[in-house]
C-alpha positions as CSV (number, residue, x, y, z in Angstrom):
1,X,-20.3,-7.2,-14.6
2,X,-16.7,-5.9,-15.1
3,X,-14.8,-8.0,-17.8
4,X,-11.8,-10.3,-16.2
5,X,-9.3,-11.0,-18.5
6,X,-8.0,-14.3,-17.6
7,X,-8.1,-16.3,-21.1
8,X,-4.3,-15.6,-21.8
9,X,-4.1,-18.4,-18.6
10,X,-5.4,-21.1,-20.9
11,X,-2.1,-21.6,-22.6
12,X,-0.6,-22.6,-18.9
13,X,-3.4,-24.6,-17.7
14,X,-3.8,-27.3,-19.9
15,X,-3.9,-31.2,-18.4
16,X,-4.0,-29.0,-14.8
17,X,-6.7,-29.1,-12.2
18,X,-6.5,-26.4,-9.9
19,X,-9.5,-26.6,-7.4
20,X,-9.8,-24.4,-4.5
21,X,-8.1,-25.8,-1.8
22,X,-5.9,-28.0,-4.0
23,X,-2.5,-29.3,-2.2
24,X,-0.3,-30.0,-5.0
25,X,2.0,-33.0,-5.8
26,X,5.2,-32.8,-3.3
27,X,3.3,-29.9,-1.3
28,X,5.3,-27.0,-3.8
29,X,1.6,-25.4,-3.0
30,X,1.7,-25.2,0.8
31,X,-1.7,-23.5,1.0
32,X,-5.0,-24.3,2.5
33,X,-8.4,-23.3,1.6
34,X,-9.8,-23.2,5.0
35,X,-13.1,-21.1,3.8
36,X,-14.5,-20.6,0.4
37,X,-13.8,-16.6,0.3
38,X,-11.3,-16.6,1.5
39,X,-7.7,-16.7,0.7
40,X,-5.3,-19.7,1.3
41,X,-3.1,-19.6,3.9
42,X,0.2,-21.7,4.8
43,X,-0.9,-23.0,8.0
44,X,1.7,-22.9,10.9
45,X,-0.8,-23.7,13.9
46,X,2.1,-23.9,16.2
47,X,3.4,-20.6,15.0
48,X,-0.1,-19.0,15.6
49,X,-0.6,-20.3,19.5
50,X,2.7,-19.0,20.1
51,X,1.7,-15.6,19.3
52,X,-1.7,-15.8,20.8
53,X,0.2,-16.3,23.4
54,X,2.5,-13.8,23.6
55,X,-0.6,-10.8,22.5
56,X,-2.4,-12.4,25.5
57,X,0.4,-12.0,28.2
58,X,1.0,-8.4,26.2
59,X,-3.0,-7.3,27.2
60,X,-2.7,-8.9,30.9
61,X,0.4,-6.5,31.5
62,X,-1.0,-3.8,29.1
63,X,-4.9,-3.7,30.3
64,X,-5.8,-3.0,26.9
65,X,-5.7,-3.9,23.2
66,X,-2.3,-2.9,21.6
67,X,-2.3,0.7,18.9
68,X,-1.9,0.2,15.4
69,X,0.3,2.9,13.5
70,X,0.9,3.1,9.9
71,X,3.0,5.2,8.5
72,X,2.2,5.2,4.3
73,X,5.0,7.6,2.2
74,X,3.4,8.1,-1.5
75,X,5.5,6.9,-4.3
76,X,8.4,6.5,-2.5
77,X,11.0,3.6,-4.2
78,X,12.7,0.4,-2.3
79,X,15.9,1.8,-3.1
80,X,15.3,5.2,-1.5
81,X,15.7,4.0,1.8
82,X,19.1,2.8,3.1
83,X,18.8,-0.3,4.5
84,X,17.5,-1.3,1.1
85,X,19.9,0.3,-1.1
86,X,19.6,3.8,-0.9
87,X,19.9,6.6,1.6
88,X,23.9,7.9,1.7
89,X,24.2,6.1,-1.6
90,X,21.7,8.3,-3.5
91,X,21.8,11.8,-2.2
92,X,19.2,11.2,0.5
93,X,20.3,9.7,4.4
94,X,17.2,8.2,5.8
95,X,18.7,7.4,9.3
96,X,15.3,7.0,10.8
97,X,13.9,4.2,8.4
98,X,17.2,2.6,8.7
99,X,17.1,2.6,12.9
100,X,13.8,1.1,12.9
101,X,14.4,-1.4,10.5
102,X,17.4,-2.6,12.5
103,X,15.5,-2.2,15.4
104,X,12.4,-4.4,13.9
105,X,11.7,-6.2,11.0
106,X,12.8,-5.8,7.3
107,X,10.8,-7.3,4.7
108,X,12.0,-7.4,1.4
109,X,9.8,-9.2,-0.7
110,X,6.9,-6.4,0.8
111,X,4.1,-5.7,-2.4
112,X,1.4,-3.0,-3.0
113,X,-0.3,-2.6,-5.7
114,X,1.0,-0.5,-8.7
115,X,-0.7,2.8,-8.3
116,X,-1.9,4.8,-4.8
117,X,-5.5,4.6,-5.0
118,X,-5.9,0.3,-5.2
119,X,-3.0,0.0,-2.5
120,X,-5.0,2.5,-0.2
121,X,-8.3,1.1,-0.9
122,X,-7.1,-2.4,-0.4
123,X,-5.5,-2.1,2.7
124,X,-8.4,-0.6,4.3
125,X,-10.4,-3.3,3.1
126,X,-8.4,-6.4,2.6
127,X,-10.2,-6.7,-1.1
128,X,-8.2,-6.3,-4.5
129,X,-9.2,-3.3,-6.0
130,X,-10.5,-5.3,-9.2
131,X,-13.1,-6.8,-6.5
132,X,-14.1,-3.3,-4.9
133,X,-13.9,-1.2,-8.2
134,X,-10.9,1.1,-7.3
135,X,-8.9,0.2,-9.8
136,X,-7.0,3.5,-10.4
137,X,-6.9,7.1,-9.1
138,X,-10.0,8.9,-9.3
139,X,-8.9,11.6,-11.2
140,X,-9.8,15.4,-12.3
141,X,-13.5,14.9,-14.6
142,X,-13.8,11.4,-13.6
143,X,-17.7,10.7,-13.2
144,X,-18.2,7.0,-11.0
145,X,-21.1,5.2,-11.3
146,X,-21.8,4.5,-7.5
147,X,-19.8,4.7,-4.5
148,X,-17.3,1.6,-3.7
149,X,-17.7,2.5,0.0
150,X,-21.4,1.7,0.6
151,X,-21.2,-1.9,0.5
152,X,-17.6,-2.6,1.5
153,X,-16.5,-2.8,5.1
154,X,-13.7,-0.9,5.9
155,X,-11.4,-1.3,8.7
156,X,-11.8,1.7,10.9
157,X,-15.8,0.5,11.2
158,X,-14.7,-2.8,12.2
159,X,-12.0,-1.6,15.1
160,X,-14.7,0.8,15.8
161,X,-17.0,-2.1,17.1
162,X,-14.2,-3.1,18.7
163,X,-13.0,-0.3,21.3
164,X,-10.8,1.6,18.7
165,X,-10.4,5.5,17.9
166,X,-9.6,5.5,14.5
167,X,-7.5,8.7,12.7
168,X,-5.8,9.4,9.4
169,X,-3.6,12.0,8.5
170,X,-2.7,13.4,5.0
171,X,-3.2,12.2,1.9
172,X,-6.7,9.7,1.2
173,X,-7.1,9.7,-2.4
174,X,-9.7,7.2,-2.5
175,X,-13.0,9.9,-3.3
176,X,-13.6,13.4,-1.8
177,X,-17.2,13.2,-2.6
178,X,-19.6,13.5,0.4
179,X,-20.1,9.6,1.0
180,X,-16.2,8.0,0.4
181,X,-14.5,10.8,2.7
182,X,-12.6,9.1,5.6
183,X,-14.5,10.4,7.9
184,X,-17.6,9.0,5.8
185,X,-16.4,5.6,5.5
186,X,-15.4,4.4,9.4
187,X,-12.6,7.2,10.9
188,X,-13.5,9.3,13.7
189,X,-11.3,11.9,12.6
190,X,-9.4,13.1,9.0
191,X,-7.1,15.9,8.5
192,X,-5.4,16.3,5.3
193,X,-5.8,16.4,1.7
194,X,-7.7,14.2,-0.6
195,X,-5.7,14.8,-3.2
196,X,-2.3,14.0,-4.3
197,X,0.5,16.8,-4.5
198,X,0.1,17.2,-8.0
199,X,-2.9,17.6,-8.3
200,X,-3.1,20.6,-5.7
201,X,-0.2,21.9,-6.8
202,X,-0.4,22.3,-10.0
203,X,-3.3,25.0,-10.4
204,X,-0.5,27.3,-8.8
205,X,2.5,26.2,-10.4
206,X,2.7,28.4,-13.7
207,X,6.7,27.4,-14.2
208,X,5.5,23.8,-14.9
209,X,1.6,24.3,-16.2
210,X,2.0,27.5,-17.8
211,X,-0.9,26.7,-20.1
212,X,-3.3,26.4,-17.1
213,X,-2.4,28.7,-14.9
214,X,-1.9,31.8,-16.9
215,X,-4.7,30.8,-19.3
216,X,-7.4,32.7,-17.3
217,X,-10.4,30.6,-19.4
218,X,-8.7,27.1,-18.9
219,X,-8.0,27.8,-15.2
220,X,-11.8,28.6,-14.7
221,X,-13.1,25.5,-16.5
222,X,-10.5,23.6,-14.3
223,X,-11.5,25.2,-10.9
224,X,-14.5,23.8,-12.1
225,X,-13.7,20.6,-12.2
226,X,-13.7,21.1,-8.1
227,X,-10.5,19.4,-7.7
228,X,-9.8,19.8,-3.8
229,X,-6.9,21.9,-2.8
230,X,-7.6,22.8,1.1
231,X,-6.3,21.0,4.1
232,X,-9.8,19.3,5.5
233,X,-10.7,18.3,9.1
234,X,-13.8,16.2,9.5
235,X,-15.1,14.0,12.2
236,X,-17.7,10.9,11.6
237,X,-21.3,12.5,11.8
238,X,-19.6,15.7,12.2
239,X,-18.9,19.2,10.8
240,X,-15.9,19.0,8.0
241,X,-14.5,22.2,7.3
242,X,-11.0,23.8,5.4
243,X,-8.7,24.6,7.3
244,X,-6.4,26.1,4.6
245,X,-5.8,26.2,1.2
246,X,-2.9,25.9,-1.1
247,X,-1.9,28.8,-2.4
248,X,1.4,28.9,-3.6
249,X,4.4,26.2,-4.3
250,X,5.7,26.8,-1.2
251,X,2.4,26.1,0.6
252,X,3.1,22.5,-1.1
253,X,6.5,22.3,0.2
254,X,5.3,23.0,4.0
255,X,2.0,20.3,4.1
256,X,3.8,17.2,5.5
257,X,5.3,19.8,8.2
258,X,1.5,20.7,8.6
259,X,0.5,17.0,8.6
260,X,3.2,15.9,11.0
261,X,2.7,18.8,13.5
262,X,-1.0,17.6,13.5
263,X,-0.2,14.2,14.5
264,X,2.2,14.6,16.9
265,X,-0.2,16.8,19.1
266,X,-2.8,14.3,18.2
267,X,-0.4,11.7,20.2
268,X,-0.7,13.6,23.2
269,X,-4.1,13.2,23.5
270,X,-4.6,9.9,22.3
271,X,-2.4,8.9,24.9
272,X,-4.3,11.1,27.9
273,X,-7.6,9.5,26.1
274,X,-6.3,6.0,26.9
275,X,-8.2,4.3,24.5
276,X,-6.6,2.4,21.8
277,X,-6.2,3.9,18.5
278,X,-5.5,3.3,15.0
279,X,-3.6,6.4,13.4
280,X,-2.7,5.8,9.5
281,X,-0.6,8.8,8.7
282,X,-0.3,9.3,4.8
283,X,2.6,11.4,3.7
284,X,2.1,13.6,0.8
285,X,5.1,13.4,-0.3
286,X,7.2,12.0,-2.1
287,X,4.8,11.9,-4.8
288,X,5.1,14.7,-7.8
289,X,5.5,17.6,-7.7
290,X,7.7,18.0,-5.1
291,X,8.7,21.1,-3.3
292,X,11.2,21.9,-0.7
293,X,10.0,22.8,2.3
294,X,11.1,26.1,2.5
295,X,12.3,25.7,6.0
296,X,14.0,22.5,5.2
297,X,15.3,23.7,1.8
298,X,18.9,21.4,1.1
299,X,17.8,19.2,3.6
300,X,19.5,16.7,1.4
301,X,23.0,15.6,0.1
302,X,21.5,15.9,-3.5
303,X,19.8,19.6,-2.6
304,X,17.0,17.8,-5.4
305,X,13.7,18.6,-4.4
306,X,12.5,14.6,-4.5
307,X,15.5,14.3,-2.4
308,X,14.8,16.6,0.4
309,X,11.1,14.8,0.0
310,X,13.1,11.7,1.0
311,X,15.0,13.3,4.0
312,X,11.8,15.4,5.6
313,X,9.9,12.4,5.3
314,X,12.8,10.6,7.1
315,X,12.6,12.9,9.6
316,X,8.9,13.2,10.3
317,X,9.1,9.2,10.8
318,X,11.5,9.5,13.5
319,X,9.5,12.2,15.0
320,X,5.9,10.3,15.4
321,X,7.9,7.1,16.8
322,X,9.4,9.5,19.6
323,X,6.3,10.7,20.1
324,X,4.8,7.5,21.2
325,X,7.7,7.3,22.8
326,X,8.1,9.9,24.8
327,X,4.1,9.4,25.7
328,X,4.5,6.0,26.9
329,X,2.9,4.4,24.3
330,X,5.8,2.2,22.1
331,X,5.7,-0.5,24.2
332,X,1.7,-1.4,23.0
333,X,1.8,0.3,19.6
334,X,2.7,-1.9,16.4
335,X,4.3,0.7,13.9
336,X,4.3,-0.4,10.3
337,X,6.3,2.2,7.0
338,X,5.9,1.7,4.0
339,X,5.0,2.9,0.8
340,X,2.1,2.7,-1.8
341,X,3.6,1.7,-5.0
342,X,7.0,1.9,-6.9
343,X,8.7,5.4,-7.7
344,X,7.1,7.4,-10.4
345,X,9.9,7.2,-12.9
346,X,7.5,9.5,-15.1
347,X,7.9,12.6,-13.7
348,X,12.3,12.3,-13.4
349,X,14.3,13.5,-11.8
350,X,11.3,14.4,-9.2
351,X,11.4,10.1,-8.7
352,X,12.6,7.7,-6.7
353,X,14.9,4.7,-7.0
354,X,14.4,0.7,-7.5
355,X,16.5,-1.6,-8.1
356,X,14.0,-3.7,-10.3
357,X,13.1,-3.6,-13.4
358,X,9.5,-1.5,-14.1
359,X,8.4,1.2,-12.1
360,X,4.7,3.3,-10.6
361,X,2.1,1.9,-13.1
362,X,3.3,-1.7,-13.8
363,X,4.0,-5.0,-12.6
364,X,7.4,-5.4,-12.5
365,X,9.1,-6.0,-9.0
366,X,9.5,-1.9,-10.0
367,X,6.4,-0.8,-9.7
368,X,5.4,-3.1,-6.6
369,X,7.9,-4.1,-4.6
370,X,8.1,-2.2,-1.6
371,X,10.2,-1.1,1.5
372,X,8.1,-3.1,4.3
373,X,8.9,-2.3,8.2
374,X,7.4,-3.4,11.2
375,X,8.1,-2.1,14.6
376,X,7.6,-3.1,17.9
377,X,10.1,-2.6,21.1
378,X,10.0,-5.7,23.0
379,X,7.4,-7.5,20.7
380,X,9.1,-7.4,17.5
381,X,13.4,-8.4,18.1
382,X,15.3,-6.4,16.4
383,X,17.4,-7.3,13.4
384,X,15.4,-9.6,12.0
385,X,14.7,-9.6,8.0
386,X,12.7,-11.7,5.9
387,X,12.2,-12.3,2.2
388,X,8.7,-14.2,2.8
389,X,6.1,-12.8,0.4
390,X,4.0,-10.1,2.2
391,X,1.4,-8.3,0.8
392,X,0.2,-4.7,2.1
393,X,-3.3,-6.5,2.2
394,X,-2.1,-8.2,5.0
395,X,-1.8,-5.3,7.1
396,X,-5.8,-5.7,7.5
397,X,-5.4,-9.4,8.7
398,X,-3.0,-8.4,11.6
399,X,-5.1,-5.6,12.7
400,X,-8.2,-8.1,12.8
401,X,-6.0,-10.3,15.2
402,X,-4.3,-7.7,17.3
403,X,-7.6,-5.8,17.7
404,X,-9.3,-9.4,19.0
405,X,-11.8,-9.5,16.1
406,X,-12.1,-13.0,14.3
407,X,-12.6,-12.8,10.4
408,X,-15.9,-15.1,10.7
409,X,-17.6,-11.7,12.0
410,X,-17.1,-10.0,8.1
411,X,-19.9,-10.5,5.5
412,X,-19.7,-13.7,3.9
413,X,-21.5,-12.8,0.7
414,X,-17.8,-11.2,-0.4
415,X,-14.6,-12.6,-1.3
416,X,-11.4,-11.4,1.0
417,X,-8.0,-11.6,0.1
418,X,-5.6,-10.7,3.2
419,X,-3.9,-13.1,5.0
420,X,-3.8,-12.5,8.9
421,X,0.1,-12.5,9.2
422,X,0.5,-11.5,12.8
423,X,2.6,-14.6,13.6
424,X,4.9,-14.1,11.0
425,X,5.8,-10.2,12.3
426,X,5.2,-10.8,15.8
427,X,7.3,-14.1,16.6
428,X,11.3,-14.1,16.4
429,X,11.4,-16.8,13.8
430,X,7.8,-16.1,12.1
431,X,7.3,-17.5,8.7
432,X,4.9,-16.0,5.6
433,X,0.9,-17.5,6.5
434,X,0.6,-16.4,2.4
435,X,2.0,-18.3,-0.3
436,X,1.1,-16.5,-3.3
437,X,1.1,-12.2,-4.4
438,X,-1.3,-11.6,-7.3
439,X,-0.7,-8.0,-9.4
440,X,-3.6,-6.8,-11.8
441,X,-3.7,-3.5,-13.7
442,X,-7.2,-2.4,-13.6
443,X,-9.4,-5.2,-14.6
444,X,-6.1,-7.0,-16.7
445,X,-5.2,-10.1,-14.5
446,X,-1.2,-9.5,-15.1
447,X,1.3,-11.8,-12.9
448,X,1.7,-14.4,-9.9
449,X,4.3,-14.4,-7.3
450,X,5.3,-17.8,-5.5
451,X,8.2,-18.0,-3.1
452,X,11.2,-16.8,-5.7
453,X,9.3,-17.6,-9.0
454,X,7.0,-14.9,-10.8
455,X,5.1,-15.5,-14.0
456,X,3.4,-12.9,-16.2
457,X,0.7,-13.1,-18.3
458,X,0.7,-9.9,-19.4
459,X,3.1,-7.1,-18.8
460,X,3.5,-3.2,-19.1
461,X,6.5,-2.0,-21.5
462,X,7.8,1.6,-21.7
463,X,8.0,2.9,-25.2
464,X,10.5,5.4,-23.9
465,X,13.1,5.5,-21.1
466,X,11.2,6.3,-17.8
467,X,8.2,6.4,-19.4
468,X,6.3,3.6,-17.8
469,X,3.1,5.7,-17.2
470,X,2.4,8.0,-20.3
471,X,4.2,5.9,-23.4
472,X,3.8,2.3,-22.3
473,X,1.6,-0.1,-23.3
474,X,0.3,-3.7,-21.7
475,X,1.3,-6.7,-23.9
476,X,0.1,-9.9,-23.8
477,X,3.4,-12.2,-23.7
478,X,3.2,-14.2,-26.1
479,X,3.4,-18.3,-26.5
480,X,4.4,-18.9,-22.6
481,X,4.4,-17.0,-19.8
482,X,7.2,-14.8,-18.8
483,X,8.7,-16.9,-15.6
484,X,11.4,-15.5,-13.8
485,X,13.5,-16.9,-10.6
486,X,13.8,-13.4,-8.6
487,X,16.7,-14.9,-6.7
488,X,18.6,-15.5,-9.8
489,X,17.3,-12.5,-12.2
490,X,15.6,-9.9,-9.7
491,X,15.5,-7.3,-12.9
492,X,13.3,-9.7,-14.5
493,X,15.4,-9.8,-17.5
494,X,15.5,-13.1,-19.1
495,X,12.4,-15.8,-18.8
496,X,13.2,-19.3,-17.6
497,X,9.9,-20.9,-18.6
498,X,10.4,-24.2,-20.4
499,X,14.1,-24.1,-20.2
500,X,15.5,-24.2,-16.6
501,X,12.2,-24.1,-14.7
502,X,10.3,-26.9,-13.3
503,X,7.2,-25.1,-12.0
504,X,5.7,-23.0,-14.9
505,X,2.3,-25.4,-14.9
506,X,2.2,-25.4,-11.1
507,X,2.2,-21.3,-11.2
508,X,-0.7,-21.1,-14.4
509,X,-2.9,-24.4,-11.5
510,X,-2.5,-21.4,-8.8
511,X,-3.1,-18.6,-10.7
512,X,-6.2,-20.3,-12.9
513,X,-7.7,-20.8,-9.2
514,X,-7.3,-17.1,-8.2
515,X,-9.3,-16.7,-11.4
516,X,-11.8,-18.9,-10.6
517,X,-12.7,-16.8,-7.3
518,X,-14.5,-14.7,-9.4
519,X,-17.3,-16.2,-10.4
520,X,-18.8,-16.8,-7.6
521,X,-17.9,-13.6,-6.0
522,X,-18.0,-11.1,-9.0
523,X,-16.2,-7.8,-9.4
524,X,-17.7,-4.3,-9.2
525,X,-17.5,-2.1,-11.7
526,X,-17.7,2.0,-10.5
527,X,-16.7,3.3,-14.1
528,X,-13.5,3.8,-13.8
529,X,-12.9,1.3,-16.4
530,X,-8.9,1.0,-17.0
């Protein structure tokens, strides 16, 4: 069994008892424990007939289920997008994020988890990566123990059962061994790379890895590693074959063209195919190393290669939602962008903006707080914007409910943490079904959001500016936890604990009950270790 550090919660705990289920004193926890492994939700009962409601007038004018499309950038910050800060303001217009958020909803307190691999993993199965073992990127020489995907359940298989074509596009990241492909673990269909860009890219890139590429003995002991670098297309119980490889820098800057093109004919014949369909497109950008697509080159006010990441990414969005569009198929497709984690502050000036203290890799609103938008003509109203918690988990609740399949059909020997929030995007005055966000680094239990307050247990600290990746180090925090009131200190700069804060004990009660989740319903442990 993995090791769960949870004993810095003792210190917080004391004189509390937090059993699952637990309602505290004056409600402050408005969460119920309605099955044992399961989550706690806020229950709004009215809130969820209304929208059963509305998805079952939806299917009687539809005649079928409603499309699910996500559309994941990589490593892209909450202030690169405009409507959350960025766009004009930092080199990079993003008028196609910004229409749909003000055509749909804005989330701004919208979380993944701190690095690609958990978020991607988690979303697909509505587990924490600490439960399912994915902990971190599976990385060149890595060597895991088993494969996380043969017990887990992952969503494609379950909207597979229930009328569904399932397809992703770009970037998976979450194994390319035979056994945890895509196509392997639930989607009809994958084309992309299962790799991130920097890892393709860099076995040609001799300006920035001189060392490897020139060095004729290290590049041979590295091909041998087997890193992927070719575009893949594979089909469930199918043939998967490259397509392409990359070859060159600017073969890097042209994949999300590649990607795009793919998905946009892909539309088409969904649409002709009349069947609904779950696409989950994965940029590869804007994740290091980024290169200019040579066609788009200066696509940018900033002419910075991250950048033009930002604007072609900008652009492909608006492309794919036309494409529904213009196929007839907006009015029954719920869209969803977002990204996978904070900006990788590491590799600057090829990284993003935040607002918030921290960055890719930690726990600070940085590293996890994300741009979150959800669009739906004539389902969602537009303009609306919310600063309930979400969590990208959650995306695998609302695909449950919008694809008809109730969460008493998933194994029960397994502990699930989404919350089915379809009421709260769906209905024009929809409030958060979740009432807490939990962040862990690997198998370190780190930090508890509820409503505006956030308490750390542990935290990540850069030993150098922007280096929050390759000189920081985790830190337990001391006496008392670090609390912060995000309304009043969203940089997390200056603890409130025991001075102006009434709730520090009521945070450690909720988060010592997360903790106790896991002993009945243990973690795996794949060897990635931290």
């Amino acid at each position: 069994m993995k090791l769960i550090r949870f004993a810095s919660l003792v210190v917080i705990v004391v004189g509390l008892c937090a059993t699952s289920g637990t309602v505290f004193a004056g409600s402050f926890d408005r969460s119920v424990r309605t099955a044992e492994n399961f989550e706690p939700t806020i229950p709004h009962p009215d809130q969820d007939q209304e929208v059963a409601r509305k998805l079952a007038n939806l299917a009687k004018k539809m005649g079928k289920k409603p499309n699910i499309v996500w559309l994941v950038v990589d490593d892209m910050g909450y202030g690169d997008v405009g409507r959350y800060g960025g766009g004009i303001g930092v080199g990079a217009a993003t008028p196609s994020m910004d229409r749909l958020a003000d055509e749909g909803l804005r989330l701004t307190s919208c979380y993944a988890q701190q690095t690609c691999t958990p978020t991607r993993s988690a979303i697909l199965t509505g587990r924490l990566p600490v439960r399912t073992g994915l902990t971190r990127p599976i990385l060149a020489g890595d060597k895991i123990t088993e494969n996380p995907w043969a017990d887990e359940v992952s969503l494609p298989t379950i909207l597979a059962d229930a009328g569904y074509t399932s397809l992703l596009v770009g970037k998976w990241h979450i194994g390319e061994a035979e056994g945890m492909r895509p196509h392997d673990v639930g989607f009809d269909e994958y084309y992309g790379f299962y790799a991130a860009q920097k890892e393709i890219s860099q076995r040609v890139d001799k300006r920035r890895y001189p060392d490897l590429v020139i060095d004729q003995e290290k590049f041979a002991a590295f091909e041998e590693l087997g890193i992927g670098h070719s575009l893949v297309h594979g089909f469930k119980n199918g043939k998967t074959k490259n397509v392409s490889s990359i070859e060159s820098t600017e073969d890097m800057g042209r994949a999300d063209k590649v990607l795009a093109d793919f998905t946009l004919d892909k539309i088409k014949k969904l649409a002709k195919d009349g069947k609904p369909f779950f696409l989950e497109h994965c940029f590869m950008k804007v994740h290091a190393d980024n290169f200019a697509n040579p066609d788009f080159e200066g696509l940018s006010a900033s002419k910075y290669p991250y950048k033009d990441a930002v604007a072609e990414v900008d652009m492909h969005i608006g492309n794919i939602v036309k494409a529904l569009e213009d196929n007839g198929l907006l009015e029954n497709t719920f869209v969803f962008i977002t990204s996978d984690n904070g900006p990788q502050m590491d590799a600057w000036p090829d990284g993003g903006y935040t607002p918030f203290r921290g960055a890719k890799g930690t726990t600070f609103e940085g590293g996890v707080r994300i741009p979150g938008i959800a669009y739906w003509p004539g389902v969602i109203a537009p303009g609306r914007e919310s600063d309930d918690v979400f969590d990208l988990m959650d995306l695998f609740g609302t695909a449950l409910n919008l694809a008809g399949v109730s969460r008493e059909t998933l194994p029960d020997d397994r502990y699930y943490d989404f919350v089915d929030q379809t009421s709260f995007l769906l209905l024009d005055k929809g409030r958060s079904n979740r009432e807490a966000v939990y962040f862990w680094w690997g198998s370190e239990f780190m930090a508890c959001r509820m409503r505006e307050y956030k308490s750390h247990v542990k935290v990540i600290l850069p030993q150098a500016p922007h280096m929050y990746i390759d000189l920081a180090l985790i830190q337990d925090v001391g006496l008392a936890p670090w609390l912060f009131n995000l309304y009043i200190d969203p940089k997390e700069e200056m603890t409130v604990g025991h001075r102006r804060n009434a709730w520090l004990a009521t945070l450690g009660a909720k988060m010592k009950a997360h903790g106790a989740t896991f002993k009945k319903y243990p973690p795996k442990d794949i060897g990635l270790g931290m």
